[in-house]
C-alpha positions in Angstrom: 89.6 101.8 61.5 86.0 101.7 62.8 84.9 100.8 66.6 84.3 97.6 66.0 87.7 97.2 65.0 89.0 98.0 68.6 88.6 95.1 70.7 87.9 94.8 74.2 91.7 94.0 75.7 92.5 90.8 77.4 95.1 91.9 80.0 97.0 89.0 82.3 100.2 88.3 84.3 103.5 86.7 83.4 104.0 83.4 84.9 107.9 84.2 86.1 108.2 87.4 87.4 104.0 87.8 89.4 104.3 88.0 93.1 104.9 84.6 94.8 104.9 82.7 91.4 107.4 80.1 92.4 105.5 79.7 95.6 101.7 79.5 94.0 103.1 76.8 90.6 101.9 76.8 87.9 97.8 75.8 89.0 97.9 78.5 91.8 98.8 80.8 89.7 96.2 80.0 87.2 93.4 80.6 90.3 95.1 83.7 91.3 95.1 85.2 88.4 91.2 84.4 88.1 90.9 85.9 91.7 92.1 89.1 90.6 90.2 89.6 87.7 93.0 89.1 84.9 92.4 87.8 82.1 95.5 85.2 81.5 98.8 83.9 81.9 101.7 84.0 80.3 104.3 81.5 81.1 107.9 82.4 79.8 108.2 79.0 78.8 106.8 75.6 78.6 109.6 74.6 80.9 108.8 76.7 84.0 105.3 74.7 84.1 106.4 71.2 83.8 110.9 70.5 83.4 109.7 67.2 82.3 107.4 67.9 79.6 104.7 65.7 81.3 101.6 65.8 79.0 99.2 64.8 81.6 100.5 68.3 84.1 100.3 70.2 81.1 96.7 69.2 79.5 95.8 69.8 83.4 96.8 73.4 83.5 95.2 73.7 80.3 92.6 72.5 81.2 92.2 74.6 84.4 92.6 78.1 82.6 89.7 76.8 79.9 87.5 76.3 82.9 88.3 79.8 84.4 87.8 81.7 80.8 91.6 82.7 81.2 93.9 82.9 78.1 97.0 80.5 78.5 100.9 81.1 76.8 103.7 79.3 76.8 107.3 79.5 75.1 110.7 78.1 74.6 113.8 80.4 75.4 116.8 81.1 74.0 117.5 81.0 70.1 120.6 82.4 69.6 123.0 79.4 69.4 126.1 81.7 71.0 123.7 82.1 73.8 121.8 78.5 74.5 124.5 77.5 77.0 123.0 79.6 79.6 119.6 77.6 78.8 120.9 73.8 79.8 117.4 73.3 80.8 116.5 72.8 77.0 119.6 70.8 76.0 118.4 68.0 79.1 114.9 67.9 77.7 116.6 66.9 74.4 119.3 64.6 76.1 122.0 66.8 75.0 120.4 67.8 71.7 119.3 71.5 72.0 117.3 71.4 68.3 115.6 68.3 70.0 115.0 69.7 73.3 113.2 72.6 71.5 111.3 70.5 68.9 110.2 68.6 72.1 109.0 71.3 74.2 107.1 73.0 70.3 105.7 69.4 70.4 104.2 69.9 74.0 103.0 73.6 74.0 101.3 72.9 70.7 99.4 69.3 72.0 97.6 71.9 74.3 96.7 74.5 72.0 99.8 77.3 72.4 100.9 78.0 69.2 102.6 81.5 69.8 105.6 80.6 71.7 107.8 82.8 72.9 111.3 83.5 72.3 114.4 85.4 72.7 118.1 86.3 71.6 120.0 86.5 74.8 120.1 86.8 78.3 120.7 90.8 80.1 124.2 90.1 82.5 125.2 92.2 85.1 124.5 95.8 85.2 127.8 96.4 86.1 129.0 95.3 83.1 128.1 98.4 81.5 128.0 98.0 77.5 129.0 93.8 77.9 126.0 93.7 79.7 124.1 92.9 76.6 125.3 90.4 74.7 125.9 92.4 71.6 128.9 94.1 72.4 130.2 90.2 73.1 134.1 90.6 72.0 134.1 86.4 71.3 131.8 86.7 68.5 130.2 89.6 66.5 126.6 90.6 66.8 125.8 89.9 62.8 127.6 86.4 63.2 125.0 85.8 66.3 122.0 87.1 63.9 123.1 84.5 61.2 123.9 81.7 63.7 119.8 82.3 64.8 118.6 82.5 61.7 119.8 79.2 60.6 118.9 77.5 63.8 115.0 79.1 63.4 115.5 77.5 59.6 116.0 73.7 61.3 113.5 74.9 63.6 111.1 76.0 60.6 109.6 72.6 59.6 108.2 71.5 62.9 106.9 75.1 64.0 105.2 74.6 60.2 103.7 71.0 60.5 102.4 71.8 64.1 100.7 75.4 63.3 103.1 77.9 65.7 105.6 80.4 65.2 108.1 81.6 67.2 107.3 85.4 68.6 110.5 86.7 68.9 110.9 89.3 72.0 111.7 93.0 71.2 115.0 92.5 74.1 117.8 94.7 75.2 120.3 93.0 72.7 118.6 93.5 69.1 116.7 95.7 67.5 113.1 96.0 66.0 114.1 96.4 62.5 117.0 93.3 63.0 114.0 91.0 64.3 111.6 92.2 60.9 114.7 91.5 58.9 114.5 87.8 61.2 111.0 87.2 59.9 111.2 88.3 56.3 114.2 86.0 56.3 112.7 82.9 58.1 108.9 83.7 56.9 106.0 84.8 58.8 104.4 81.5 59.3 107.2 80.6 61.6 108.2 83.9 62.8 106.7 86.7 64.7 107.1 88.9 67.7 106.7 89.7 71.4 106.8 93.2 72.3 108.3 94.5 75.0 108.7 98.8 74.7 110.6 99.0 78.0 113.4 96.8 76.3 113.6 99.3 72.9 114.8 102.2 74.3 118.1 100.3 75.2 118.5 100.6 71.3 117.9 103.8 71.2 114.7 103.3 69.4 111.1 105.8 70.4 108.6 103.0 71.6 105.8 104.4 69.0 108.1 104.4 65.8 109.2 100.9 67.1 105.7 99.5 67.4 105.2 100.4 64.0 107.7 98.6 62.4 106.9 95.0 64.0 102.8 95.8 65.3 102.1 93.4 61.4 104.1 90.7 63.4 103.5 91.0 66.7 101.8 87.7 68.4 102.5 88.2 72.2 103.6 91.2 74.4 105.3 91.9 77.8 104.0 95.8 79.2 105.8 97.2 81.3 106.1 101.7 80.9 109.6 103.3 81.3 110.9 106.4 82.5 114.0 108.2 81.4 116.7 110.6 82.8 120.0 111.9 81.9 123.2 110.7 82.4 126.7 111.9 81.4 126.8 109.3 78.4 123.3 109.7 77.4 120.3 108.3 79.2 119.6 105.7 81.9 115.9 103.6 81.9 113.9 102.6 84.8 110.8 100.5 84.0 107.2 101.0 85.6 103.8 100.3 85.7 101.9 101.3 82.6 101.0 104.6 83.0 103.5 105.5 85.6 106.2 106.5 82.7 106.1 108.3 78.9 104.7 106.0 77.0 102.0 107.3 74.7 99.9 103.5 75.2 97.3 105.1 72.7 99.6 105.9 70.0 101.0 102.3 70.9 97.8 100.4 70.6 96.5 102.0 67.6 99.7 101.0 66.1 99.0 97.6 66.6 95.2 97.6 65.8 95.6 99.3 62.9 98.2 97.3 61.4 95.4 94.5 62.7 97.4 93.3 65.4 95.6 92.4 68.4 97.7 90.2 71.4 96.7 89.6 74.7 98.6 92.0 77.0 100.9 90.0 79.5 101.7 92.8 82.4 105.7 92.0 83.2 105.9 93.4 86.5 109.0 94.5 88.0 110.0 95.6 91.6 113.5 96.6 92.4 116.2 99.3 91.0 115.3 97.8 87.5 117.4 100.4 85.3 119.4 100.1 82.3 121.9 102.6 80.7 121.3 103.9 77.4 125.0 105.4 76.4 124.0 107.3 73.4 126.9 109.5 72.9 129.7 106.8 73.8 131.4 106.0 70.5 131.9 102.3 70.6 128.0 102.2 71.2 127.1 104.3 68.4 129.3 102.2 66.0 127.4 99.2 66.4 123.7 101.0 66.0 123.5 100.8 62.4 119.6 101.0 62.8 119.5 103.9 64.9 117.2 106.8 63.3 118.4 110.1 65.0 115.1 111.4 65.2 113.9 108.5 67.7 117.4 109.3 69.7 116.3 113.3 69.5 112.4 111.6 70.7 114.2 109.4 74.0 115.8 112.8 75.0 112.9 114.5 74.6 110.8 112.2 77.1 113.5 112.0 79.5 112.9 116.1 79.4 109.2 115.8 79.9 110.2 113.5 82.9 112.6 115.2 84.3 110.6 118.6 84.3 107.2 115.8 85.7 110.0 115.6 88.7 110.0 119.1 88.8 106.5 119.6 89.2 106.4 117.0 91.4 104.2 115.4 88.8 105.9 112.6 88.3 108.0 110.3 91.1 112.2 110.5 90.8 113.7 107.2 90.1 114.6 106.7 94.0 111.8 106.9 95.5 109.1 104.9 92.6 110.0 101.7 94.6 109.4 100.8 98.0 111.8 99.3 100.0 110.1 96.7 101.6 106.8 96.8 99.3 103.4 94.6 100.0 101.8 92.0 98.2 98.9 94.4 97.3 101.7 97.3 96.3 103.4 93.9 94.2 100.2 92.3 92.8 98.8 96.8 92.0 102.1 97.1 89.5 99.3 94.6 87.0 96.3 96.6 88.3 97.1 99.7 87.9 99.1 98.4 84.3 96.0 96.8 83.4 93.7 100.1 83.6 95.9 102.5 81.9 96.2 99.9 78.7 92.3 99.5 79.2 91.6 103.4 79.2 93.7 103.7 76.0 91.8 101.1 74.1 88.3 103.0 75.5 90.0 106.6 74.2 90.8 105.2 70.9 87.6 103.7 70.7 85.8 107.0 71.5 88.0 108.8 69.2 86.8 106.7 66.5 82.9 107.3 67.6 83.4 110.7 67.1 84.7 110.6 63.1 
């Protein structure tokens, strides 16, 4: 890898989840995101700009972020057929067709020039839920007969993602692991199939974030950055999710994974706020059984950064779980989560560049 092969990084703001999004629509948050400084948005799908498809609304917005020199990406939802009935959004676009409703709204992101379109397995329930949280410890239907049921649907997807240039970046979410989704796009093909990555969601698998940027960075279209911290727990672990640069995440490592496997996405900041943890029940059996993937090293590498954290809390280094979030937080405290994201992944791209220099 040589310095010019480090780009400068385009960092922007998902369209769901930034402060006041439902408030601003889709336009005002095209101009706010300009006002800031970011570089783009990322819309979760095509669906939260316009329910109706309408061509005219979306060539607008399109048309807006072209004029403001902002990057623009859409996506389509859920693609595990045991999971689409909690997306009836998609179904109505298609009449009561899902395959339609999807080849529809692949129709309208592509018209305006998004062709990396995002996508994912499942929905997170109710932490309370514990393990059923995550739809693959479902009791109704087994997790491999969920896998197959989505890799036939993305084959009937596979012909109109082909004649209209996209693929479908598959998100790196709580329910399935990195090497399941690279075993998705050997199976489908990479000219339909790809990934979004999201590191705070791999550690629910039990998988290091580094390691597991690795395996899919060749793939990888679209992300959602978010850092993560971890502590102990009498099963195993529990994850809250932060700002970049607020957790354990080694971002150099991550984006020299990426760049040199020549990978380079935009980097869509998914900002939380809230008591946004996860448990990560490593030593509870019925979990275990249905990690086939799991690598112990990268389980022996989770503990090991929920030490470092834990001892950061010690120090008083680092902030304890309770106290990262304000109660009754800002909008600049809201809107800083993407600023502050924004110049740690910035600083790691510079480092690796200097790093480089000196070879």
């Amino acid at each position: 890898m040589t310095v010019t092969d480090i780009p400068e990084i385009r960092v922007g703001i998902d369209g769901r989840k930034f402060p006041r999004a439902a408030e601003l629509g889709p336009l005002g948050l095209i101009e706010r995101c300009a006002e800031l400084g970011h570089a783009g948005v990322f819309f979760r799908t095509v669906l939260d700009v316009s329910p109706t498809l309408d061509a005219g609304f979306l060539a607008a917005v399109k048309q807006r972020a072209d004029e403001l020199g902002l990057y623009l990406e859409m996506g389509l939802g859920k693609i595990n057929p045991y999971n689409t009935p909690e997306a009836p959004e998609v179904r109505d676009v298609g009449k009561g067709d899902y395959l339609l409703g999807m080849t529809r709204m692949i129709e309208a992101t592509t018209a305006i020039g998004c062709t990396a379109l995002w996508g994912d397995t499942a929905n997170y329930q109710r932490h309370d839920w514990g393990l059923h949280a995550i739809d693959r410890y479902r009791t109704d239907v087994d997790w491999p007969d969920q896998l197959e049921a989505t890799r036939k649907f993305l084959l009937k997807l596979k012909p109109v993602l082909r004649d209209r240039g996209a693929v479908i970046a598959v998100e790196t979410h709580e329910e399935i692991t990195t090497a399941e989704i690279v075993r998705l796009v050997e199976q489908v093909g990479a000219d339909a199939l790809g990934v979004t990555l999201d590191l705070a969601n791999v550690v629910v698998r039990g998988e290091d974030p580094v390691a597991a940027t690795r395996r899919v960075a060749p793939y990888v279209k679209k992300t959602h950055m978010r850092d993560i911290v971890l502590f102990a727990r009498p099963l195993g672990l529990e994850r809250q999710t932060r700002a970049c640069g607020d957790g354990v995440i080694d971002w150099q490592a991550v984006l020299g994974a990426l760049f040199a496997a020549g990978s380079f996405p935009n980097f869509t900041i998914e900002n939380v706020w809230g008591s946004d943890k996860n448990q990560i029940p490593l030593f509870d059996p019925d979990w275990q059984a249905r990690q086939p993937d799991a690598e112990m090293g990268e389980i022996l590498e989770l503990i090991r950064l929920s030490r470092l954290f834990e001892d950061g809390v010690a120090a008083g280094t680092m902030i304890a779980p309770d106290d990262y979030f304000s109660e009754h937080p800002d909008l600049d405290e809201l809107e800083g989560f993407v600023t502050r994201s924004g110049a740690t992944l910035k600083a790691a791209a510079a480092a690796l560049r200097a790093n480089v220099s000196k070879e």
